[in-house]
C-alpha positions as CSV (number, residue, x, y, z in Angstrom):
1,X,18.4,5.5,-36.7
2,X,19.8,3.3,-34.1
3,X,18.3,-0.4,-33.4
4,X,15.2,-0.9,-31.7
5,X,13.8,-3.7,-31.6
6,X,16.0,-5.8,-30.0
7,X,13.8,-9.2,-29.9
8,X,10.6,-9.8,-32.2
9,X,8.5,-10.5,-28.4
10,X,9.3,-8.3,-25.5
11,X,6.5,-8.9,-22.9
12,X,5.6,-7.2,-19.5
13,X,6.1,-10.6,-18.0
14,X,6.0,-8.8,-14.0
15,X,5.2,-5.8,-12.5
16,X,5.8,-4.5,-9.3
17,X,3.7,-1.7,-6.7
18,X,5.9,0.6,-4.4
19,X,4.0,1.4,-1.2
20,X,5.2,3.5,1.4
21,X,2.7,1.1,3.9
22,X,3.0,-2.6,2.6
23,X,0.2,-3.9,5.0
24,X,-2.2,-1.0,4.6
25,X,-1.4,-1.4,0.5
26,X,-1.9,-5.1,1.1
27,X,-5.3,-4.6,2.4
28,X,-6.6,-2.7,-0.4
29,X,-5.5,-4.8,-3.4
30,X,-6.6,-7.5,-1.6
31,X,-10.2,-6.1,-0.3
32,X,-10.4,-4.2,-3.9
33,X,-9.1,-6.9,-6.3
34,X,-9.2,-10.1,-4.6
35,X,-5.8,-10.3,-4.9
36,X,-3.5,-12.9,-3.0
37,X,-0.2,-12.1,-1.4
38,X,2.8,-14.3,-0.5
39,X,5.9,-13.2,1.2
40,X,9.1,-13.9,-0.9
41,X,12.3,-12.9,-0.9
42,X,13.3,-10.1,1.6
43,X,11.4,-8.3,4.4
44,X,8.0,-6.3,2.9
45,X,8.2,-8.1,-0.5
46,X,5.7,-9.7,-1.2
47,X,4.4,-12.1,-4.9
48,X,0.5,-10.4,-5.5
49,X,-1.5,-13.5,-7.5
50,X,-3.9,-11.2,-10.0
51,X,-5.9,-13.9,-11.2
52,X,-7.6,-17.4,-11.1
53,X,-6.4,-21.0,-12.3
54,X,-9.2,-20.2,-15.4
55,X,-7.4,-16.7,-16.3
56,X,-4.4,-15.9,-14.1
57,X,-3.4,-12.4,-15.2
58,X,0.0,-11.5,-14.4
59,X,2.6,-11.8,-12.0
60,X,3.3,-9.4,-9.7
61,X,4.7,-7.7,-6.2
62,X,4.1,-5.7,-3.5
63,X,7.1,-3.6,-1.9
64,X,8.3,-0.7,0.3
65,X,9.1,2.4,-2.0
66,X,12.7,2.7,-2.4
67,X,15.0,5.0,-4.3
68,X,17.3,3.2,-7.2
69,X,18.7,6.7,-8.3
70,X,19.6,8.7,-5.8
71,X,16.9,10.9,-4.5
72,X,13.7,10.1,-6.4
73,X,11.5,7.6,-5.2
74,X,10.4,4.7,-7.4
75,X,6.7,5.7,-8.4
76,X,3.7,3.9,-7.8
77,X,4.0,1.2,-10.3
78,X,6.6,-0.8,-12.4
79,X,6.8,-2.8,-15.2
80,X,9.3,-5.6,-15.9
81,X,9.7,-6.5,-19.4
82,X,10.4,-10.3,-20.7
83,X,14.0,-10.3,-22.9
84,X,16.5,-13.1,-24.5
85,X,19.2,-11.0,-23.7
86,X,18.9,-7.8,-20.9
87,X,23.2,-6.8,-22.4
88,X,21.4,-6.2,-25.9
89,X,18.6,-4.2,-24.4
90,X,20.9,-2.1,-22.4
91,X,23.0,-1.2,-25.7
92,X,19.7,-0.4,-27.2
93,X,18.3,1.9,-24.5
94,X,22.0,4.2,-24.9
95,X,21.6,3.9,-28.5
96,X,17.9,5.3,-28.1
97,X,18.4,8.0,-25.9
98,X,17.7,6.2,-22.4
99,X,19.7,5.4,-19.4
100,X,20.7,2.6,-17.3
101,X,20.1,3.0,-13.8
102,X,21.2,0.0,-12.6
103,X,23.6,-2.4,-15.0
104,X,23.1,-6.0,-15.0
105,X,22.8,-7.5,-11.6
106,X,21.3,-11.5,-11.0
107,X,18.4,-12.1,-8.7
108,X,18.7,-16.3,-8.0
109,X,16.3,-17.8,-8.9
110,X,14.8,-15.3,-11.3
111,X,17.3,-14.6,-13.6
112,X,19.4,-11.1,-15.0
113,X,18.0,-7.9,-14.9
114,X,18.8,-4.2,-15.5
115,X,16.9,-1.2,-14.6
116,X,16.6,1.3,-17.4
117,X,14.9,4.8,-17.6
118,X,13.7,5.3,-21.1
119,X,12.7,8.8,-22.9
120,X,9.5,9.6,-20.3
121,X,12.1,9.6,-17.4
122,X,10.8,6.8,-15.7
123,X,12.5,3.4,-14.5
124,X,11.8,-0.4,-15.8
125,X,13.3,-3.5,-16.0
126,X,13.9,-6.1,-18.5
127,X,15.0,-9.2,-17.3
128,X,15.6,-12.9,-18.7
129,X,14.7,-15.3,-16.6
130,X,16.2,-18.2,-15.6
């Protein structure tokens, strides 16, 4: 059976929510949940703060839905997961069956990532961070 566990510790360190209306999905988290929202990066993205100083959940993002493979829309959620090394994690998601929508790219300031789309068809990321 090929490798799967590619680091003892592989976290959901991030995840991210694809809205097709940023400031109407801004509202509700934020009327809902209390959450906090901070533009970063480009246009419509936005850091969500889950939590308080005492227990400060995880981090997230807020975004405009957007299409990494060709013709399917990125679903509601996403999950990035925490990894020493995203080329190891791409070898085991071939060897496992999955597929890699989107080889290693850098974000500055964040670190390496790759999008993946494991055995349930749907797309991650695993990223180390910088």
């Amino acid at each position: 059976m090929p490798q799967t566990n590619v680091r003892a510790a592989a976290n959901v360190q991030h995840f991210s929510i694809n809205a097709d209306d940023v400031p109407r999905a801004r509202r509700f988290y934020e009327r809902v949940f209390g959450w906090r929202f901070t533009p970063w990066g480009p246009p419509g993205f936005l850091l969500a703060t889950t939590g308080t100083d005492d227990d400060p959940g995880i981090g997230g993002s807020l975004q405009g839905r957007r299409e990494l493979v060709k013709g399917e829309r990125m679903p509601g959620y996403e999950c990035t997961i925490g990894v020493a090394d995203v080329e190891a994690v791409a070898a085991a998601v071939v060897a496992n069956g999955g597929q890699i929508v989107l080889p290693r790219t850098t974000i500055p300031t964040v670190g390496h990532l790759i999008f993946f789309r494991g055995l349930t068809r749907r797309v991650a990321r695993a990223v180390v961070c910088t």
